[in-house]
SEBALUM-209795 format. One record per residue (C-alpha): x, y negated, z negated. Coordinates in pm, whole numbers, padded with zeros to 5 digits, always signed. Example, Ala and Ser with C-alpha at 12.3 -4.5 7.8 and 13.67 -1.06 7.14 Angstrom:
2
+01230+00450-00780;+01367+00106-00714;
END
This chain:
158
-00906-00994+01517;-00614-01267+01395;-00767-01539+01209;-00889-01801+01423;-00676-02099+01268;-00397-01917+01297;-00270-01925+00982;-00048-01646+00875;-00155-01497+00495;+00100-01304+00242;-00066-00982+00160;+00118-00666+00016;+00004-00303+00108;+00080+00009-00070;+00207+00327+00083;+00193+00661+00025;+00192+01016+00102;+00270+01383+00016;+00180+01622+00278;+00444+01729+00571;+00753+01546+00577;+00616+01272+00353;+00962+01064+00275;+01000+00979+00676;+00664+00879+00726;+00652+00643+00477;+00959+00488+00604;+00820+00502+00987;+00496+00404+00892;+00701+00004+00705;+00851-00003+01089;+00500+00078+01248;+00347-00212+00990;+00566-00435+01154;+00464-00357+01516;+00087-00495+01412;-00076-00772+01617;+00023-01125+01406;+00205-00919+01134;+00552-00947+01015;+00701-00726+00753;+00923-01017+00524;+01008-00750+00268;+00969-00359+00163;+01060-00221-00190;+01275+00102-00233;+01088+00441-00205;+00972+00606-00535;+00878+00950-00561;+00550+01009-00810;+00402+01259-00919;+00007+01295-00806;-00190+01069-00998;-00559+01136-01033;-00484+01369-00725;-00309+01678-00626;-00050+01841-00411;+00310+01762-00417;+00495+01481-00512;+00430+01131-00322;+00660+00913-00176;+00532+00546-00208;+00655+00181-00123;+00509-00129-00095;+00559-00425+00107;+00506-00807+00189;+00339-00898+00499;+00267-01210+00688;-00026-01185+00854;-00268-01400+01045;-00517-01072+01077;-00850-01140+00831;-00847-00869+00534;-01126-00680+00708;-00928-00655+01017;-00597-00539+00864;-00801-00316+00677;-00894-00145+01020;-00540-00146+01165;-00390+00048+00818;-00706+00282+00881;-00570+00337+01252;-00234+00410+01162;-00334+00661+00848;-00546+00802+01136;-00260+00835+01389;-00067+01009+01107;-00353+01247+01107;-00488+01133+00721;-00804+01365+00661;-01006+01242+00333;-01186+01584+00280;-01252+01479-00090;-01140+01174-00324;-00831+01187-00371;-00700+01481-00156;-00323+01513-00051;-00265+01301+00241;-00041+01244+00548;-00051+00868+00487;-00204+00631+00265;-00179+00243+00321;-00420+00023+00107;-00413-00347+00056;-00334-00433-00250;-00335-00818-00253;-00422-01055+00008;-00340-01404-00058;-00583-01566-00300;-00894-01373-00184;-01122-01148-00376;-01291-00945-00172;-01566-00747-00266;-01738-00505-00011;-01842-00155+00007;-01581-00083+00184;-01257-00310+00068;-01170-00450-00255;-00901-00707-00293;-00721-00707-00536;-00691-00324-00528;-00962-00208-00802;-00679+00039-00971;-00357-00090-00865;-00325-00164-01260;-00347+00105-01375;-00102+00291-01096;+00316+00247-01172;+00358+00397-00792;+00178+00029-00753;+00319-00185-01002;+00689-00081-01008;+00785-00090-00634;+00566-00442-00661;+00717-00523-00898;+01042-00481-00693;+00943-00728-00409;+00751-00991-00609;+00832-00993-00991;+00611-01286-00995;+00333-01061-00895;+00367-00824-01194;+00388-00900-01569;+00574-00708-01812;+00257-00638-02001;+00134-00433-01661;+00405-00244-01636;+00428-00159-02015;+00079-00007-01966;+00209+00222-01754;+00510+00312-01829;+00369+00687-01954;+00358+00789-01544;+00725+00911-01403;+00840+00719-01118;+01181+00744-00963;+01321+00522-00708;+01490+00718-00430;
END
């Protein structure tokens, strides 16, 4: 449901995948992000291919990208659930390969703390496949000091 003041928000969302043909959905799935009720896409970093952190399976292919959005967290959240679904995303254990991945990383000022939603993303610190393409899109988003720390995990931009 779009917030009822109307007021559009500037949240970034991280995307990823690594099963089937990976690279092309996460470029279809940036258009598809744009196609959300009260969302615009403003900006999308390169794509960087990863190899599986804390996970398994072949490499990912991840972005991220700066939305305005006048959906509330919680119902963004639910739309990005949708559209993993519609790419068929099946979470048979933590941190199984997937079709798509698509979490909210940041979403304006808010913290949000829930069961089912944390914002800002509870490891996106500690994940270059985060930080660097963030990095990209808002530098001001991202100090040096982050990406130092993890500048051990391989990522190449594509």
């Amino acid at each position: 449901m779009p917030d009822p003041t109307g007021s559009a928000v500037l949240a970034y969302v991280a995307l990823g995948a690594n099963l089937g043909d990976a690279r092309t959905t996460v470029v279809n799935a940036i258009a598809a992000l744009n196609q959300l009720p009260g969302t615009r896409v403003l900006r999308a970093s390169s794509l960087y291919q990863t190899a599986p952190f804390e996970a398994s399976g072949p490499d990912f292919f991840n972005a991220v990208v700066a939305l305005h959005t006048t959906l509330s967290a919680a119902d963004l959240l639910t739309q990005l659930q949708q559209l993993e679904n519609a790419h068929g995303r099946l979470r048979p254990y933590i941190n199984a390969p997937r079709t798509l991945d698509l979490d909210i990383v940041l979403y304006g000022d808010e913290v949000v703390m829930r069961p089912d939603l944390q914002i800002p993303h509870p490891r996106m610190l500690q994940r270059a496949f985060v930080l660097v393409p963030l990095a990209e899109i808002a530098p001001g988003a991202v100090t040096a000091g982050q990406l130092a720390a993890v500048a051990d995990q391989a990522i190449q931009r594509v």
